[in-house]
Structures are given as C-alpha cells and as structure tokens.
Phi, psi and omega in degrees: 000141176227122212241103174271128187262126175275120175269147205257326184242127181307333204278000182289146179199022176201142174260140179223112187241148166286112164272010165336117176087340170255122187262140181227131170217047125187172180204136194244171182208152174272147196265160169328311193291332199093342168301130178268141180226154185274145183209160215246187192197178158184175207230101177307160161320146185269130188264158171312280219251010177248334221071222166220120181288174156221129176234000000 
C-alpha cells in the first residue's frame, strides 16, 4: 500500500495513522530533492478503543 500525502502547512512534519491490524516493517518518505529514504518509525502499544498509532 502507498499512502500520499498533500501537506497543507510547509512546517508539517508528522503523521499520526491508526495502524490496528496492520504489520508495518518500514516506511520510506521522499525527500525535497525526489530521493526516497528509509525513515525511522514506531508502533505505540495497541489501545481498545484508539487502536494502535504509529508515529
């Protein structure tokens, strides 16, 4: 799955997605230049009813 984002404010610089249910084992993000990076990530405790963030 590839998920694009329009960032609406340049100063934005984080995602917060419910990942309930989902195995994530990397995530890349494009860079200014258009080179794709490896970027680092991680997966909070799963809540009942928030799900599990990845920030």
């Amino acid at each position: 799955m590839q998920l694009t984002l329009d960032w609406q404010q340049q100063s934005a610089n984080t995602v917060l997605l419910d990942t309930r249910d989902l195995l994530i084992k990397q995530v890349y993000a494009r860079r200014a230049d258009g080179q794709w990076r490896k970027v680092p990530f991680n997966l909070a405790e799963r809540d009942a009813v928030l799900g599990r963030p990845d920030h």
